[in-house]
PyMOL Python script that loads the backbone (N, CA, C, O; Angstrom):
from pymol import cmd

cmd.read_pdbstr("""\
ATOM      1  N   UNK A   1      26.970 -49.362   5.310  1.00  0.00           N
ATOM      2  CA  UNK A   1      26.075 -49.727   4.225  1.00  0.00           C
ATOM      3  C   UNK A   1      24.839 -48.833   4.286  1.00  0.00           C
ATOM      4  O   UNK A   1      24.322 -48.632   5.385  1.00  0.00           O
ATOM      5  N   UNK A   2      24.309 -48.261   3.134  1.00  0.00           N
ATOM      6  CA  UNK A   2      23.483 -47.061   2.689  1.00  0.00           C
ATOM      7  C   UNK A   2      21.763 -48.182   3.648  1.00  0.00           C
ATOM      8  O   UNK A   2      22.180 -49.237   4.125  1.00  0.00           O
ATOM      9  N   UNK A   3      20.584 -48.026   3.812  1.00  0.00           N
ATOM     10  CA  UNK A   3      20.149 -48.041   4.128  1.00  0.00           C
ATOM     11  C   UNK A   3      19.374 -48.393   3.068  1.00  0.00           C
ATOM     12  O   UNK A   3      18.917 -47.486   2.373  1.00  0.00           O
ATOM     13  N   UNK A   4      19.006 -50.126   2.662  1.00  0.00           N
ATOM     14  CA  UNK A   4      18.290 -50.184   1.544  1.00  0.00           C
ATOM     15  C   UNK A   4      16.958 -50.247   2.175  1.00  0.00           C
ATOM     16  O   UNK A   4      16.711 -51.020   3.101  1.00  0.00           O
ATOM     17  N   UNK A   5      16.030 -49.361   1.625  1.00  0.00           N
ATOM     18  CA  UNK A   5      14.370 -49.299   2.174  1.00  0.00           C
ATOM     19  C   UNK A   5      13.339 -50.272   1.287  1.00  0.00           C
ATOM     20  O   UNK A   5      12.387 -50.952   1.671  1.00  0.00           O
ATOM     21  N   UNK A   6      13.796 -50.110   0.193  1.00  0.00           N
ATOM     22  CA  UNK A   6      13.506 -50.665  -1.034  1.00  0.00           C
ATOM     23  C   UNK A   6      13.631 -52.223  -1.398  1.00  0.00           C
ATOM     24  O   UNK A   6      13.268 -52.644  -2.496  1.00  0.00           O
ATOM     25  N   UNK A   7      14.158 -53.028  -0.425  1.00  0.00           N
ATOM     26  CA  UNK A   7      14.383 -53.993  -0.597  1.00  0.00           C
ATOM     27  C   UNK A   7      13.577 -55.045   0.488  1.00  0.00           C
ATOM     28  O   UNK A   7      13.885 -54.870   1.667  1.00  0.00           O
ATOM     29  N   UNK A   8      12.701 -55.987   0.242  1.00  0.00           N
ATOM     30  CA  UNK A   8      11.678 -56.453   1.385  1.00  0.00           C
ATOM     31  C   UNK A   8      11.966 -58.012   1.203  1.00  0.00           C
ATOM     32  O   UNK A   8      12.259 -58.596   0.160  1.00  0.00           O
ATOM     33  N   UNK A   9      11.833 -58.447   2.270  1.00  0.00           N
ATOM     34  CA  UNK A   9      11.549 -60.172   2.551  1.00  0.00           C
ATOM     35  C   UNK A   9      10.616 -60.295   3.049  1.00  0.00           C
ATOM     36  O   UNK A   9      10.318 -59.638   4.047  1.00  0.00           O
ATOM     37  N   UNK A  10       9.791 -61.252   2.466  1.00  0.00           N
ATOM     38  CA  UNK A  10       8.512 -61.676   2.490  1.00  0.00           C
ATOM     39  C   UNK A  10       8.122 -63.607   2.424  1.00  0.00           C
ATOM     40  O   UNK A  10       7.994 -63.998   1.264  1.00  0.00           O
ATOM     41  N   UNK A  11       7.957 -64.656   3.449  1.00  0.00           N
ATOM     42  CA  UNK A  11       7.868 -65.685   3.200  1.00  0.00           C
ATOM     43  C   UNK A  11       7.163 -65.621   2.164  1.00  0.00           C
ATOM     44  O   UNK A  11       7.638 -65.710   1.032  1.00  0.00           O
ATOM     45  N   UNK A  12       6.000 -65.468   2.407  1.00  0.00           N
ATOM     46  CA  UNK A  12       4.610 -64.988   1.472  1.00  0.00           C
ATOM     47  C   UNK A  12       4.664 -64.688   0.439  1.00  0.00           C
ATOM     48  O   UNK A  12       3.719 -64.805  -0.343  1.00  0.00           O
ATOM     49  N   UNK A  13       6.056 -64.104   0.076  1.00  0.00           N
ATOM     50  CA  UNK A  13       6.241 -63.205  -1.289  1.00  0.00           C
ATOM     51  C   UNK A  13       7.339 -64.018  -2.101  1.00  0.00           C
ATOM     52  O   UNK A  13       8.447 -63.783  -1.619  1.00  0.00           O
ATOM     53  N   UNK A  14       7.377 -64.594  -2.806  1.00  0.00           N
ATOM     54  CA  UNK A  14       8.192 -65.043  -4.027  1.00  0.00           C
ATOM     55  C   UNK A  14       9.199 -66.352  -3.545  1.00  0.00           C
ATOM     56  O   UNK A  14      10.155 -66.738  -4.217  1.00  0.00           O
ATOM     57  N   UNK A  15       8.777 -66.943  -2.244  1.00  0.00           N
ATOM     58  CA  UNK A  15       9.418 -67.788  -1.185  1.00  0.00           C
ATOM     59  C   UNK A  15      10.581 -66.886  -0.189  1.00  0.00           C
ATOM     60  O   UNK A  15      11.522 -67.393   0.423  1.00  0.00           O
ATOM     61  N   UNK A  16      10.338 -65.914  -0.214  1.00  0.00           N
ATOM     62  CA  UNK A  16      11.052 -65.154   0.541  1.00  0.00           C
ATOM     63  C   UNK A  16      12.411 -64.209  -0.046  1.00  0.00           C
ATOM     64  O   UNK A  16      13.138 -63.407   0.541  1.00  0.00           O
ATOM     65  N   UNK A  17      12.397 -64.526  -0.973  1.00  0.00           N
ATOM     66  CA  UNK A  17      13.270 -64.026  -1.804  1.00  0.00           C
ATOM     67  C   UNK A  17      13.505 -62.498  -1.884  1.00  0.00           C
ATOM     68  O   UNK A  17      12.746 -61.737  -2.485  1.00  0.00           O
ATOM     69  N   UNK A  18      14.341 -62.213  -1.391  1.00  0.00           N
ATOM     70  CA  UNK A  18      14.866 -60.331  -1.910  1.00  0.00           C
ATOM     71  C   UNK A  18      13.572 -59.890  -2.692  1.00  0.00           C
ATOM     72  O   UNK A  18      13.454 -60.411  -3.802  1.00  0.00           O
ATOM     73  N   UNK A  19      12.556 -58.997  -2.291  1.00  0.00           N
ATOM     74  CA  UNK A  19      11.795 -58.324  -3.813  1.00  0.00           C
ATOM     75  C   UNK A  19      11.895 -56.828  -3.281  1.00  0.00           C
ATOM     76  O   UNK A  19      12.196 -56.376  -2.176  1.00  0.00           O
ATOM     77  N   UNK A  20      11.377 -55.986  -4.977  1.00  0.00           N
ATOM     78  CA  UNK A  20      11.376 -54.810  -4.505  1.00  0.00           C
ATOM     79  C   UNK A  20       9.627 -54.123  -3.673  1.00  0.00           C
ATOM     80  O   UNK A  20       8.433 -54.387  -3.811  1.00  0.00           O
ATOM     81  N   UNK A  21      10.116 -53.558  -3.176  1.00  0.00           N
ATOM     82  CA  UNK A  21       9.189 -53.094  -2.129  1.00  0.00           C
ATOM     83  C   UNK A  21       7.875 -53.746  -2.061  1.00  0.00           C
ATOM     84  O   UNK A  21       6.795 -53.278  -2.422  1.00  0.00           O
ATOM     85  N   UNK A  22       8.174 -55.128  -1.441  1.00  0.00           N
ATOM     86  CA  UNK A  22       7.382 -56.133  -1.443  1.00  0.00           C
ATOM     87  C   UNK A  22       6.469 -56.880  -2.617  1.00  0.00           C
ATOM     88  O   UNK A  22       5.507 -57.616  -2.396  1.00  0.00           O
ATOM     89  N   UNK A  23       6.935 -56.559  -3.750  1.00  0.00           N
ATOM     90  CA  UNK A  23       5.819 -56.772  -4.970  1.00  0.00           C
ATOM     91  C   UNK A  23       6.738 -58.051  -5.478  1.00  0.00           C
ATOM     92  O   UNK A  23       7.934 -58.221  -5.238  1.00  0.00           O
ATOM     93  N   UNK A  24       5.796 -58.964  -6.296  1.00  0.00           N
ATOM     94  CA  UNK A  24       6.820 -60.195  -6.676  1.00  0.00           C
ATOM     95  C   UNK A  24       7.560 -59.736  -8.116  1.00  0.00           C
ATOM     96  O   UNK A  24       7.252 -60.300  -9.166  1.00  0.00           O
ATOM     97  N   UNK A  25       8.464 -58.770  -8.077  1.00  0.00           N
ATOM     98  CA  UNK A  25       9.547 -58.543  -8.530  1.00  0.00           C
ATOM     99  C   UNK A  25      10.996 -59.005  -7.829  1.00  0.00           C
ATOM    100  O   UNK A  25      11.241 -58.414  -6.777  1.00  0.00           O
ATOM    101  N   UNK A  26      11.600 -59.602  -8.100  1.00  0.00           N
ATOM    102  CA  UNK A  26      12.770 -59.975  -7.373  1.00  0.00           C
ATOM    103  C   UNK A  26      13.935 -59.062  -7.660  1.00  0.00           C
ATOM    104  O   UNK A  26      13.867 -58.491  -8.748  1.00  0.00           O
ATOM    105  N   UNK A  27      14.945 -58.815  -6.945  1.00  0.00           N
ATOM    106  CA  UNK A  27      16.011 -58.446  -7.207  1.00  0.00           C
ATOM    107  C   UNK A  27      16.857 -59.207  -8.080  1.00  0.00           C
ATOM    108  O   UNK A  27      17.700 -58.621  -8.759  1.00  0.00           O
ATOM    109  N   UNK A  28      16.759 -60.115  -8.118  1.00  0.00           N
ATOM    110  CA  UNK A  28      17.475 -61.105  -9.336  1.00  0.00           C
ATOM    111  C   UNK A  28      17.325 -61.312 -10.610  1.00  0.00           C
ATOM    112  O   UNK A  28      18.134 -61.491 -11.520  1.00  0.00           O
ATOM    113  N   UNK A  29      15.688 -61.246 -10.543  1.00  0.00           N
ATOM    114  CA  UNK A  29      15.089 -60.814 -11.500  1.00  0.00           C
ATOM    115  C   UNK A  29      15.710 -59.094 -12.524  1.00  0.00           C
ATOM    116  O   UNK A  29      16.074 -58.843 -13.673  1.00  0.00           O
ATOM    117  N   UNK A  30      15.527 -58.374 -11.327  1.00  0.00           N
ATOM    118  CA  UNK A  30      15.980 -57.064 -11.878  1.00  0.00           C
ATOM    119  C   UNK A  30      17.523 -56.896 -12.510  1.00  0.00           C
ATOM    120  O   UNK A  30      17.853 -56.462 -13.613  1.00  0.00           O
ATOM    121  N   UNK A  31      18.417 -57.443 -11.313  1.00  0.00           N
ATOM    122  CA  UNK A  31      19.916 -57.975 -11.673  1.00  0.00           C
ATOM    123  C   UNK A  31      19.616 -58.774 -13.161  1.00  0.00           C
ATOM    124  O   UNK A  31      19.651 -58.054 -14.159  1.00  0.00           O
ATOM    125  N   UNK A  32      19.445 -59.631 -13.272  1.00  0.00           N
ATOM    126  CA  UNK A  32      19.320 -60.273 -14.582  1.00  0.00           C
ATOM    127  C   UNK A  32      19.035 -59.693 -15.949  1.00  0.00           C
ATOM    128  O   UNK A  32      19.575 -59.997 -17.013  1.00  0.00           O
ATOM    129  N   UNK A  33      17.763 -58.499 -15.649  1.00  0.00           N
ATOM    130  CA  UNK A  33      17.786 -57.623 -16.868  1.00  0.00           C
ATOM    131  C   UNK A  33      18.851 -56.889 -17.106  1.00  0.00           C
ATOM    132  O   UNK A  33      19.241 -56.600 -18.237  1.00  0.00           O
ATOM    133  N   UNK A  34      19.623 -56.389 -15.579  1.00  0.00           N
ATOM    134  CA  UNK A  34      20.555 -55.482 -16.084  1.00  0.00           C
ATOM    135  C   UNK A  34      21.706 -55.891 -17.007  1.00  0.00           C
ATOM    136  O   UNK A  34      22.208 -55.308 -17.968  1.00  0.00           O
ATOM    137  N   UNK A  35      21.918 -56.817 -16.549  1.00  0.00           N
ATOM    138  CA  UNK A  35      23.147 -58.064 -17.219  1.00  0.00           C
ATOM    139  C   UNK A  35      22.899 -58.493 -18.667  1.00  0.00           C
ATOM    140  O   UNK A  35      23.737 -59.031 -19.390  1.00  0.00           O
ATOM    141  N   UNK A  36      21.628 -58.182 -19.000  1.00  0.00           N
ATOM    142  CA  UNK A  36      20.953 -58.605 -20.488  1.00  0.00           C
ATOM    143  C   UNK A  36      20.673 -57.317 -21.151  1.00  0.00           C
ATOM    144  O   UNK A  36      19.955 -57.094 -22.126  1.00  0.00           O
ATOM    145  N   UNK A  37      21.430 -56.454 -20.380  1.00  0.00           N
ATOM    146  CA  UNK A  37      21.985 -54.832 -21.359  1.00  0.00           C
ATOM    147  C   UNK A  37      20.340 -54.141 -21.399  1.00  0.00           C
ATOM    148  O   UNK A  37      20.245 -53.256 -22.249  1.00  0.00           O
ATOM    149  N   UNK A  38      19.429 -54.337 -20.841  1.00  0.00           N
ATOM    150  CA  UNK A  38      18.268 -53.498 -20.731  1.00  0.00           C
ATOM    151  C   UNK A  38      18.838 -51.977 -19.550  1.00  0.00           C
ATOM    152  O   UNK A  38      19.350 -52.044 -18.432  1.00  0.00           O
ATOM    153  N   UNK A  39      18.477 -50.742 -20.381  1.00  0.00           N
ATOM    154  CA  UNK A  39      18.384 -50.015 -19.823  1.00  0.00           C
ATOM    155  C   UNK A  39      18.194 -49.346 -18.594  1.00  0.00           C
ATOM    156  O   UNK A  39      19.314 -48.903 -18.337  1.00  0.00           O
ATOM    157  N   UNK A  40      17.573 -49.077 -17.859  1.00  0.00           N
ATOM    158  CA  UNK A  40      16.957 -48.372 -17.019  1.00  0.00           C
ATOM    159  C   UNK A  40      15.506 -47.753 -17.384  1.00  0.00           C
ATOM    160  O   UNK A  40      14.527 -47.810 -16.641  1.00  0.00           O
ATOM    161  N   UNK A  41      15.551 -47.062 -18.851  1.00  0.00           N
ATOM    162  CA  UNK A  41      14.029 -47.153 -18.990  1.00  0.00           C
ATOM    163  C   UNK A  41      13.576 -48.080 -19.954  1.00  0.00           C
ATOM    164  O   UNK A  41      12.429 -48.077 -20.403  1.00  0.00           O
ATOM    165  N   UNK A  42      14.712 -49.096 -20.366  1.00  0.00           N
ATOM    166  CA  UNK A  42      13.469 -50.183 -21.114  1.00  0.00           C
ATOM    167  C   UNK A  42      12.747 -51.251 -19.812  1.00  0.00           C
ATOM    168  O   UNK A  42      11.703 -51.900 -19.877  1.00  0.00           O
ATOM    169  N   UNK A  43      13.625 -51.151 -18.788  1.00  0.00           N
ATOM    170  CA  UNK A  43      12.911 -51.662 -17.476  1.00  0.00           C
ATOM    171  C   UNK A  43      11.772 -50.813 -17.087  1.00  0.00           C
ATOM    172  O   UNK A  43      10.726 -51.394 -16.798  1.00  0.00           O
ATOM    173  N   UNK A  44      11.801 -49.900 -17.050  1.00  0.00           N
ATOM    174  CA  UNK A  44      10.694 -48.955 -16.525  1.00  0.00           C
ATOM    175  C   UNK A  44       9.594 -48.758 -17.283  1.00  0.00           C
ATOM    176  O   UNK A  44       8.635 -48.080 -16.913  1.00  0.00           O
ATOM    177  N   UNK A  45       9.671 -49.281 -18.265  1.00  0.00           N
ATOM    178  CA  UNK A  45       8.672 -49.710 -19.493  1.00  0.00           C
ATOM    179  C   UNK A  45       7.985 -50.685 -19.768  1.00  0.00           C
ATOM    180  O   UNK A  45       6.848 -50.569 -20.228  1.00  0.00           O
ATOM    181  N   UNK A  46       8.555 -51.815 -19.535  1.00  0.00           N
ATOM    182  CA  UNK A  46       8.526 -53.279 -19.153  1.00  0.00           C
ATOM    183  C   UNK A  46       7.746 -53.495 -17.680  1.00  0.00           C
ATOM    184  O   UNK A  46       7.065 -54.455 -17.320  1.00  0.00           O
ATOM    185  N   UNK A  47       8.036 -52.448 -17.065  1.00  0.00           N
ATOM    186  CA  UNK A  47       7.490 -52.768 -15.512  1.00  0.00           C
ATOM    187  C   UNK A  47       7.411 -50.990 -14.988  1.00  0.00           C
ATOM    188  O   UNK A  47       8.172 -50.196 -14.436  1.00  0.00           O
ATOM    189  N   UNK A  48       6.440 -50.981 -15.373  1.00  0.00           N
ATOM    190  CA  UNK A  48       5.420 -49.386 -15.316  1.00  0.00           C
ATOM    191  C   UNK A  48       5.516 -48.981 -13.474  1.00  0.00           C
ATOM    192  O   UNK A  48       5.823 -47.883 -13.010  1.00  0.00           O
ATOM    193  N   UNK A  49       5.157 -50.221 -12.700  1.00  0.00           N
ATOM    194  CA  UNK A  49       5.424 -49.828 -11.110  1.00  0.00           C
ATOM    195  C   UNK A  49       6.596 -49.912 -10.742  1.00  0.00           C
ATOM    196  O   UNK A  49       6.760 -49.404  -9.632  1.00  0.00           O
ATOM    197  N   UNK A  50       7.275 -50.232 -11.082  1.00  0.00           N
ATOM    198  CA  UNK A  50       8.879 -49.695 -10.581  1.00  0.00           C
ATOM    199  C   UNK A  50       9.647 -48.422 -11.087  1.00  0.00           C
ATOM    200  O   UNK A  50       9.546 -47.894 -12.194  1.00  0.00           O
ATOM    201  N   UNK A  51      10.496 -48.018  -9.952  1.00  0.00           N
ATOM    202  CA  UNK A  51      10.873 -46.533 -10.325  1.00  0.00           C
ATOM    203  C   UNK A  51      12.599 -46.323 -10.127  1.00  0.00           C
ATOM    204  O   UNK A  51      13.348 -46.766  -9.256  1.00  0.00           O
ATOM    205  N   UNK A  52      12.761 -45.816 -10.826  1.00  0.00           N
ATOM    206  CA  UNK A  52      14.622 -45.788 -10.983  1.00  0.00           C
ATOM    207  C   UNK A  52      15.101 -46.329  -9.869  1.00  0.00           C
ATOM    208  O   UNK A  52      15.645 -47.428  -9.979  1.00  0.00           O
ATOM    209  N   UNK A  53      15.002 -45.598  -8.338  1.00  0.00           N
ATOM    210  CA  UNK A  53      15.391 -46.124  -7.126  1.00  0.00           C
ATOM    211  C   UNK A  53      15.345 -47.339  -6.977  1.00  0.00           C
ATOM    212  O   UNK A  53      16.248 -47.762  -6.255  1.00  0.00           O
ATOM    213  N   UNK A  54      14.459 -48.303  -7.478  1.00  0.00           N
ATOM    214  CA  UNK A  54      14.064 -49.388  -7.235  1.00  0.00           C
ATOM    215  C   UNK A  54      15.672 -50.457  -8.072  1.00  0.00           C
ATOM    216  O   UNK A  54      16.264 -51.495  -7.774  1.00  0.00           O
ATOM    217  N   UNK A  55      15.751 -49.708  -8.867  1.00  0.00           N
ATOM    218  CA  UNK A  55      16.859 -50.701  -9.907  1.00  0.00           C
ATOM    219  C   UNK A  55      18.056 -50.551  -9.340  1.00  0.00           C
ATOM    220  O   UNK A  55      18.932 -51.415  -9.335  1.00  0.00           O
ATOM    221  N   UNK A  56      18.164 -49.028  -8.654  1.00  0.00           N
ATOM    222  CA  UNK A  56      19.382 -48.175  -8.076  1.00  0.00           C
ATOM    223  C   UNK A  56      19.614 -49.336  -6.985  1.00  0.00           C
ATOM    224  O   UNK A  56      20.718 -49.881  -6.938  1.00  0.00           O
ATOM    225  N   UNK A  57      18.770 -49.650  -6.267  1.00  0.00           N
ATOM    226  CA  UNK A  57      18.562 -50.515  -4.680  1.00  0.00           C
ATOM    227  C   UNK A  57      19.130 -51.683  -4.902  1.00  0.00           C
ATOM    228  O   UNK A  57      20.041 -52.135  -4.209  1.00  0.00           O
ATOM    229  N   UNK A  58      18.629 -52.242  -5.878  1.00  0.00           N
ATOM    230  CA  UNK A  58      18.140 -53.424  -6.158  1.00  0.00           C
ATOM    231  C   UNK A  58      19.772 -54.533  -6.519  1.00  0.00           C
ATOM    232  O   UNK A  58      20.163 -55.582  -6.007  1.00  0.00           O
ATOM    233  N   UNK A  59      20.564 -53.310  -8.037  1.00  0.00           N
ATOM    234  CA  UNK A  59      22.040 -53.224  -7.799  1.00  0.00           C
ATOM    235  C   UNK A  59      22.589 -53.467  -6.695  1.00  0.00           C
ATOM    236  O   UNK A  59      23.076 -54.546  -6.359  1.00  0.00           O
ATOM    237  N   UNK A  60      22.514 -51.896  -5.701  1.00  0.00           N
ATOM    238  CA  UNK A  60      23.081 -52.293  -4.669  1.00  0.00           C
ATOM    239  C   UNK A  60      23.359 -53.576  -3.357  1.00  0.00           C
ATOM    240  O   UNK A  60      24.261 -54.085  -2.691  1.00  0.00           O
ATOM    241  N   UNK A  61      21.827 -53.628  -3.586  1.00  0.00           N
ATOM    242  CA  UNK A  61      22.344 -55.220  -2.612  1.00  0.00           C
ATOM    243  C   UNK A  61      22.651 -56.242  -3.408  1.00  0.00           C
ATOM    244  O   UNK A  61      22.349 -57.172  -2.661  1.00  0.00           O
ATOM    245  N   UNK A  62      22.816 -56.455  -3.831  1.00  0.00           N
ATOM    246  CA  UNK A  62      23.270 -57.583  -5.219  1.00  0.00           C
ATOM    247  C   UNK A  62      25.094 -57.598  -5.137  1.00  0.00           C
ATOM    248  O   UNK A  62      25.724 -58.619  -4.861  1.00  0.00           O
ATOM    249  N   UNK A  63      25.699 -56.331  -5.421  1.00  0.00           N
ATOM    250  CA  UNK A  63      26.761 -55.749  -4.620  1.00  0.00           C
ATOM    251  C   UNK A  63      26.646 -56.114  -3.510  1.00  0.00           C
ATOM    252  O   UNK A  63      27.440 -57.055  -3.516  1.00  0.00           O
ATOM    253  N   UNK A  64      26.327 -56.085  -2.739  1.00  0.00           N
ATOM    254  CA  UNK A  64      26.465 -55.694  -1.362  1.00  0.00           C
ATOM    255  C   UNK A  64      26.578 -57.381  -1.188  1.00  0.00           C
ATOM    256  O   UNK A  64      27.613 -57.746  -0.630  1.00  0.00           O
ATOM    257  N   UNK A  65      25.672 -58.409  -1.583  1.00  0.00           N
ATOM    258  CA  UNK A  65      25.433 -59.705  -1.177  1.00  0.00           C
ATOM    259  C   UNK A  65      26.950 -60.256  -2.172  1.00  0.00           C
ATOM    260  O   UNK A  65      27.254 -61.363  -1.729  1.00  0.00           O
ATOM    261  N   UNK A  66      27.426 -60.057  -2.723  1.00  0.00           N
ATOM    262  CA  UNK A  66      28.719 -60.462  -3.421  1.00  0.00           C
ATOM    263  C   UNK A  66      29.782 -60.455  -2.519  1.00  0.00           C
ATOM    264  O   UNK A  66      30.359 -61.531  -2.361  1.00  0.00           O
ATOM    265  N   UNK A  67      30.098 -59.668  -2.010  1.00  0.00           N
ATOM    266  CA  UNK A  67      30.653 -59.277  -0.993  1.00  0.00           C
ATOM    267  C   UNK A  67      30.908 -59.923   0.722  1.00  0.00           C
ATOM    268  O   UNK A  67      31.766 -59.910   1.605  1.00  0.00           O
ATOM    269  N   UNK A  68      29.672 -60.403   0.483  1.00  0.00           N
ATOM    270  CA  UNK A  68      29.929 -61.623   1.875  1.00  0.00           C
ATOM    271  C   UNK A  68      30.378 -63.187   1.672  1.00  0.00           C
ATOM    272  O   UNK A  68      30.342 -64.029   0.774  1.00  0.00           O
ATOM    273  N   UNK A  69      30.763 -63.097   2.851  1.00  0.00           N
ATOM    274  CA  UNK A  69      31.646 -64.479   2.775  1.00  0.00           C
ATOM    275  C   UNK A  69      31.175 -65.145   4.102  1.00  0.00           C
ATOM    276  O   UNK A  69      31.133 -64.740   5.264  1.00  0.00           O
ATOM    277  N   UNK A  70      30.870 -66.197   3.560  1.00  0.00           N
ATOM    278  CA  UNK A  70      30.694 -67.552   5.051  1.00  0.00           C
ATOM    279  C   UNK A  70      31.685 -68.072   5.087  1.00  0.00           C
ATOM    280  O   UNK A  70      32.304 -68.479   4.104  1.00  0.00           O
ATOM    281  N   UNK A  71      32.128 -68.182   6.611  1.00  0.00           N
ATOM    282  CA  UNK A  71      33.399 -68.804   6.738  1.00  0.00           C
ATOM    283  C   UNK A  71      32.263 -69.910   7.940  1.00  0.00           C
ATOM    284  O   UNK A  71      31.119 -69.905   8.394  1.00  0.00           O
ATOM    285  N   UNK A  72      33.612 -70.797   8.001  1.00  0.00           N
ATOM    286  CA  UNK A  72      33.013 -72.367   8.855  1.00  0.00           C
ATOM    287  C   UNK A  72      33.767 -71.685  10.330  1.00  0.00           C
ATOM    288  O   UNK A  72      34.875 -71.170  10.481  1.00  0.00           O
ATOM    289  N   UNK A  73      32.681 -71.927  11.272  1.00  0.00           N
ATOM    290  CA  UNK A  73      32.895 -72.027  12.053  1.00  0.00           C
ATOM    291  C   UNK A  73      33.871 -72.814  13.000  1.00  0.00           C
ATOM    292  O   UNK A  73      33.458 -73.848  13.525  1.00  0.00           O
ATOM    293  N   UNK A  74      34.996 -72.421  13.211  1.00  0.00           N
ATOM    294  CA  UNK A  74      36.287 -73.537  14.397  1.00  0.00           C
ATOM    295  C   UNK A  74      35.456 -74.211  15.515  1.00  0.00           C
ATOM    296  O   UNK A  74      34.842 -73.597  16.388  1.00  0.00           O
ATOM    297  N   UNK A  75      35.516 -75.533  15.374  1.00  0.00           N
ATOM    298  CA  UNK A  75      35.418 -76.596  16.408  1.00  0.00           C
ATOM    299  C   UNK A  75      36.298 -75.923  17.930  1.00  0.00           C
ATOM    300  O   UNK A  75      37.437 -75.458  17.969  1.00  0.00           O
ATOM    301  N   UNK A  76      35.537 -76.046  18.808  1.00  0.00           N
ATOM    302  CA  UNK A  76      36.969 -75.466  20.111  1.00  0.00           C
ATOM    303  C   UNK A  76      37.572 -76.477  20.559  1.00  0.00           C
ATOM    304  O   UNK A  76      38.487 -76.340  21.371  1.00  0.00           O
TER     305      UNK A  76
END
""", "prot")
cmd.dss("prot")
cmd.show_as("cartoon", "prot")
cmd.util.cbc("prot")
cmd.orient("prot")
């Protein structure tokens, strides 16, 4: 897995929630625009401090968190 830099947890910050580089932008938040067919620069328009990488990242762990699975732990 690529090395997301861009992606911060913060109690302090949004209840701890995934944001991008610590600002109370969430990744879900960002996921959500993408899903509601906003661009890349109508986001970047909408939100002047965020920068392509940030949406690029932001995707990715979103992906990346789809992808895991909790399994229950066996009693011994």
């Amino acid at each position: 897995m690529e090395q997301l830099t861009r992606i911060t947890f913060n109690p302090g910050v949004m209840g701890g929630k995934p944001c991008i580089r610590g600002m109370r932008v969430t990744v879900g938040m960002v996921v959500e625009l993408v899903a509601a067919d906003y661009s890349t620069e109508r986001i970047l328009q909408a939100y002047p401090y965020l920068e392509p990488e940030d949406i690029r990242q932001a995707l990715l762990y979103a992906a990346w968190r789809s992808e895991e699975r909790e399994l229950p732990i066996e009693a011994a």
